[in-house]
MARGUFI-25363 format. One record per residue (C-alpha): x, y, z. Coordinates in steps of 0.05 Angstrom, whole numbers. Example, Ala and Ser with C-alpha at 12.3 -4.5 7.8 and 13.67 -1.06 7.14 Angstrom:
BEGIN
((246,-90,156))
((273,-21,143))
This chain:
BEGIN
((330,499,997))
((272,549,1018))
((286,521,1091))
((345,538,1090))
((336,604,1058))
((281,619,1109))
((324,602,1166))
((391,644,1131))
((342,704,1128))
((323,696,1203))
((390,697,1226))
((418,750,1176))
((356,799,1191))
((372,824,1255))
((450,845,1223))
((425,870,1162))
((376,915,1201))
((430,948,1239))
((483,953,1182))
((434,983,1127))
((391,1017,1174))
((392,1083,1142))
((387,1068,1078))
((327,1072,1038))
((295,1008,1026))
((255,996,962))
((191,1000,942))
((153,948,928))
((110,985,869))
((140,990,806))
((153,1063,777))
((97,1077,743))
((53,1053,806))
((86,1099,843))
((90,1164,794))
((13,1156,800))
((7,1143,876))
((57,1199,892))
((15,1252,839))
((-53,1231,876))
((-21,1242,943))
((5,1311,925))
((-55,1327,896))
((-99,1311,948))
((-56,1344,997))
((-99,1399,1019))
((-161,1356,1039))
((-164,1351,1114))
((-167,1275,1108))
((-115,1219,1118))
((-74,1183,1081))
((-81,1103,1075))
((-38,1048,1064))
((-65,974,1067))
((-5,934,1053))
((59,963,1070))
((125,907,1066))
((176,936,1087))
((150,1009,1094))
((187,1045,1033))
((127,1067,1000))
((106,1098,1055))
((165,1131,1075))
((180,1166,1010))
((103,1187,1011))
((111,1218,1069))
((173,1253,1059))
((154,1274,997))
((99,1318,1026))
((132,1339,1094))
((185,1376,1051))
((126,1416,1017))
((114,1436,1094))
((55,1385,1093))
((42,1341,1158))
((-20,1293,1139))
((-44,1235,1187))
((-8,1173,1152))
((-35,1098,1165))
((-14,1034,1145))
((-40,975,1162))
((-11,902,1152))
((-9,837,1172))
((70,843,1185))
((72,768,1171))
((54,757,1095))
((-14,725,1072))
((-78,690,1112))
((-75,615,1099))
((-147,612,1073))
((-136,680,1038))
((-70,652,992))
((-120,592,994))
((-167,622,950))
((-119,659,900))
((-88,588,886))
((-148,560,866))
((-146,621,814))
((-89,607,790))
((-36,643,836))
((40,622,825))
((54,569,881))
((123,616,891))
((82,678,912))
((45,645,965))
((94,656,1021))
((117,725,1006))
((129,770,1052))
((124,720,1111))
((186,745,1140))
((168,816,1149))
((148,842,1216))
((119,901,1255))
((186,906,1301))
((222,908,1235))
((182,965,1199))
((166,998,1262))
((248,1005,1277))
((265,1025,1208))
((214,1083,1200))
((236,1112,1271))
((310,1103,1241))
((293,1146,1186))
((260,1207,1225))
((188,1183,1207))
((152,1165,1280))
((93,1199,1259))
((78,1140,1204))
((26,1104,1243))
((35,1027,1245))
((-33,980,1260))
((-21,906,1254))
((-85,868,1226))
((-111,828,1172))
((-157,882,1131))
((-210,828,1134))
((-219,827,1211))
((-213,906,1209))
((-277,953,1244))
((-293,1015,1203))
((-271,1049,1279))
((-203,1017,1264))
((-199,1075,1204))
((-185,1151,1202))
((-261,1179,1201))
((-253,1209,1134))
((-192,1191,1071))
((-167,1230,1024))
((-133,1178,992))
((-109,1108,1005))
((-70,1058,966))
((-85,991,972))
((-30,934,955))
((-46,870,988))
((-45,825,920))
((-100,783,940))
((-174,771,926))
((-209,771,986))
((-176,824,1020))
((-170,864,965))
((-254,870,961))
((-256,871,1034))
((-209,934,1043))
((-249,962,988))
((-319,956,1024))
((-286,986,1086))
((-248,1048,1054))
((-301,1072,1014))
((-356,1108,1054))
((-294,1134,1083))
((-263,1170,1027))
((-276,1250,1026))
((-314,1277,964))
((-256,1281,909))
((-222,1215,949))
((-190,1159,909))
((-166,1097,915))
((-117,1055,879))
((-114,986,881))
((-48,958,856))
((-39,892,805))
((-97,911,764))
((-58,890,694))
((-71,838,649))
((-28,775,650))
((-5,783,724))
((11,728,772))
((-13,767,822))
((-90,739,796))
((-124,763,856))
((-119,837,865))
((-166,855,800))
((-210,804,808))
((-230,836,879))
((-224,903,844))
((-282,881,789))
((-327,855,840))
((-325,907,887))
((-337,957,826))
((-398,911,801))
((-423,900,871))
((-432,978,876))
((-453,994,803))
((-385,1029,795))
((-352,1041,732))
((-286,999,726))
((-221,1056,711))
((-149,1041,706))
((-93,1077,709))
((-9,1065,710))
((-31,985,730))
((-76,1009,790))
((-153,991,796))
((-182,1071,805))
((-240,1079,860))
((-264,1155,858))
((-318,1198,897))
((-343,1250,869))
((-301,1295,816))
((-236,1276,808))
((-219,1320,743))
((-172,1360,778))
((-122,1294,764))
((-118,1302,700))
((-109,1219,688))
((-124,1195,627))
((-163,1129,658))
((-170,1067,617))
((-234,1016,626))
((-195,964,604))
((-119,948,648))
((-64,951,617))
((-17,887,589))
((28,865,650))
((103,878,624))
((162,847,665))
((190,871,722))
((252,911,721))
((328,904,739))
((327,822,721))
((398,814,680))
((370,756,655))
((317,800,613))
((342,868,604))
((298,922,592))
((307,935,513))
């Protein structure tokens, strides 16, 4: 069945691309993730450096981040960088060993740069910038020279720490990043456990906020978060008719 799934979405793609093309896709954070991402982007809008995205699907996020500032009259340098192709073998490798959900392994596989690259010049957004590349191959000359804020949303262990050790002595003073799955009971095992040991590694304090993993520099009370040092309970996702939302 998933071969023939996988080869249904192949053919189907290139129609559904064209038919739905300007409609807004969705995002691949859940609302809370993105009530937080969108208040640190907004709030951060006035520092002079970019804006980050490592992991981007489809490109909805990003899009609606954008937009969002652009019709405050505020044009920021966006990047998002992806694999376009779902997970490194010996990356999805290691989560399993953790304990990663054999379903989530090939996630995302179908995506691609064409794809996201099309569909953000269909909605008026060329000025997203697009750089396809695993985050743990990436050259700290690869990134803007200083971040303001970056999310980062690539589920995973490994590149989850790795994308950490390269952001950082990027970020401005005031810069934060989020790292998305940090919640208890997630399948997604990965994501927090490369979250702790990048925030042991550098003798940082571990924060949470709205399930994100919170990497600051410098003060960051102009927020006003109320972070956590423990995550919070995952809860299950939304819009599933088999398990309402009570």
């Amino acid at each position: 069945m998933a071969m023939v799934y996988k080869l249904l979405k192949r053919l189907l793609t290139p129609y559904l691309e064209r038919r739905f093309r300007n409609q807004p896709a969705m995002s691949c954070l859940c609302p809370d993730n993105l009530y937080a991402y969108f208040d640190l982007i907004y709030k951060t809008r006035l520092s002079d450096g970019a804006i980050v995205e490592v992991g981007c699907a489809t490109g909805a996020t990003a899009a609606m981040a954008y937009t969002l500032l652009a019709r405050q009259g505020i044009i920021k340098r966006y990047v998002c960088y992806d694999t376009f192709s779902g997970f490194v073998r010996d990356q999805v490798n290691h989560d399993l060993e953790l304990g990663l959900p054999e379903d989530h392994a090939g996630m995302f596989s179908d995506n691609s740069f064409e794809q996201v690259r099309a569909r953000l010049d269909n909605w008026g957004l060329p000025k997203i910038e697009l750089m396809k590349a695993d985050v743990s191959q990436l050259l700290a000359s690869d990134l803007p020279a200083e971040i303001s804020c970056c999310l980062i949303d690539v589920d995973l262990s490994l590149p989850t720490y790795d994308a950490l050790c390269l952001i950082y002595p990027k970020l401005q003073e005031g810069g934060t990043i989020v790292v998305d799955d940090c919640t208890a009971g997630t399948g997604w095992v990965g994501a927090i456990q490369g979250y702790r040991r990048f925030m042991q590694d550098h003798s940082l304090d571990q924060k949470f906020y709205m399930g994100f993993g919170v990497v600051t520099k410098g003060d960051i009370d102009f927020l006003h978060w109320d972070l956590k040092n423990q995550p919070l309970q995952e809860t299950r996702y939304l819009y599933n008719r088999a398990n309402p939302i009570v």
